[in-house]
C-alpha positions in Angstrom: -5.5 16.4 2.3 -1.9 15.2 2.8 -1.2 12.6 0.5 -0.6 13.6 -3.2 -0.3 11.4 -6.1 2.2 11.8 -8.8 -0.3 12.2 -11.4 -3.3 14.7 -10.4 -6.0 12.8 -11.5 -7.1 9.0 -12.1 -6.8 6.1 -9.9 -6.1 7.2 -6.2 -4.7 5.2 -2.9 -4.9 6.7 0.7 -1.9 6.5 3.2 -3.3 7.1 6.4 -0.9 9.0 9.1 -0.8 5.6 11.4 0.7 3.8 7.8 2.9 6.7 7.1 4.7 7.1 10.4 5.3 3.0 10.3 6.8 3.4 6.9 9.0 5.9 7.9 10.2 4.1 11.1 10.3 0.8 9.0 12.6 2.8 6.7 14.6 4.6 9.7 15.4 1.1 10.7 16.7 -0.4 7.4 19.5 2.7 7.7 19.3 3.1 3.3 18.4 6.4 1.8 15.7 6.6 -1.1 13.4 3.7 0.1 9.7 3.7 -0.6 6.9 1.5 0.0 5.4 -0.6 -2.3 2.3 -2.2 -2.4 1.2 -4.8 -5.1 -1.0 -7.0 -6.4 -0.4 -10.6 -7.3 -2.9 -13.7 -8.1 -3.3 -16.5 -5.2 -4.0 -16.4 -2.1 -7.0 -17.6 -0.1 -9.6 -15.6 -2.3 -7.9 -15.1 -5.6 -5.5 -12.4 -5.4 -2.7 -10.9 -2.9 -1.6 -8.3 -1.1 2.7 -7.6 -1.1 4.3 -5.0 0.9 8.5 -4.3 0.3 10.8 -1.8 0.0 12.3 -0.6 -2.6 14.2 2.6 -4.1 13.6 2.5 -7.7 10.4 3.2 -10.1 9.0 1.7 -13.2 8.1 3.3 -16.1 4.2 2.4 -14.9 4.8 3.2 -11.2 2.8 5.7 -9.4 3.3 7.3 -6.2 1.4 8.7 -3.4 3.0 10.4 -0.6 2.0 11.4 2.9 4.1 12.7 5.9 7.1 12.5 3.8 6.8 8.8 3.2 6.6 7.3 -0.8 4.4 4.6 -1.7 4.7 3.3 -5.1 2.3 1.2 -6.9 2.7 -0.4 -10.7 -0.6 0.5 -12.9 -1.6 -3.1 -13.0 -1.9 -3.2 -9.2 -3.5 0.0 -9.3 -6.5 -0.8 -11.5 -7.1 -3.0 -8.0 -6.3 -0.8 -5.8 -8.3 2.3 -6.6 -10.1 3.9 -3.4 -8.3 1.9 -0.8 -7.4 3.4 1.6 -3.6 1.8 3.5 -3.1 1.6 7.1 -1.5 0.6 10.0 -3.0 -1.4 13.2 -2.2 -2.5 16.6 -3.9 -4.7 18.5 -4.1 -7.3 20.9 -3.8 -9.9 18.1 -0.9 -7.7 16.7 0.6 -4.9 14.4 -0.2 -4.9 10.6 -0.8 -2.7 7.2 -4.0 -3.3 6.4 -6.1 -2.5 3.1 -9.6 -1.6 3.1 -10.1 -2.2 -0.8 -13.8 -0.9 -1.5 -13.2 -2.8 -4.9 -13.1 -6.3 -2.7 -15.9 -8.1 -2.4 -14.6 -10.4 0.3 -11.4 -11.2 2.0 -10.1 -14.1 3.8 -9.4 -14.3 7.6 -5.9 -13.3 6.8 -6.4 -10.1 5.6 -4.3 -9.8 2.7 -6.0 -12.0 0.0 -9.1 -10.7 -1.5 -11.7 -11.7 -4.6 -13.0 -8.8 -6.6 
């Protein structure tokens, strides 16, 4: 496996390769060393709570990280207890280009694909 979390056990979030070469071109882009991915959680949204994606180049004292390909993605404990077993990608299609989450905690999403109830 080529992602590795920060902490060997507990709570876990995939990066697939498609998400992880993004990321890094994302990052290539924005021309500023350290950067990382992170994913969060917030209330709202269509179903209840909310997907966000930024940058950023610090950590909390309650981040965690998974890496793959060289990329970082952080995510704060709180998000995480959300989070566990999804797996983070990156899609093209003919509608367009997104990350997507396939959250097996969800137990349905909008049409939008970034809010979710659990």
């Amino acid at each position: 496996m080529n992602d590795m979390s920060s902490a060997p056990e507990g709570p876990r979030v995939e990066v697939t390769a498609n998400a992880a070469k993004r990321v890094a071109w994302l990052i290539e882009q924005d021309g500023r060393d350290g950067l990382m991915l992170r994913v969060s959680v917030s209330g709202g949204g269509c179903s209840g709570f909310q997907y966000g994606f930024s940058f950023d180049d610090a950590l909390g004292e309650d981040d965690r990280t998974f890496e793959r390909d060289g990329v970082t993605v952080v995510v704060d404990e709180v998000s995480l207890d959300l989070l566990n077993g999804s797996q983070i990608d990156f899609v093209e299609d003919l509608i367009g280009a997104s990350f997507q989450i396939t959250n097996p905690q969800a137990t349905s999403s909008c049409g939008c694909g970034s809010s979710f109830s659990i």
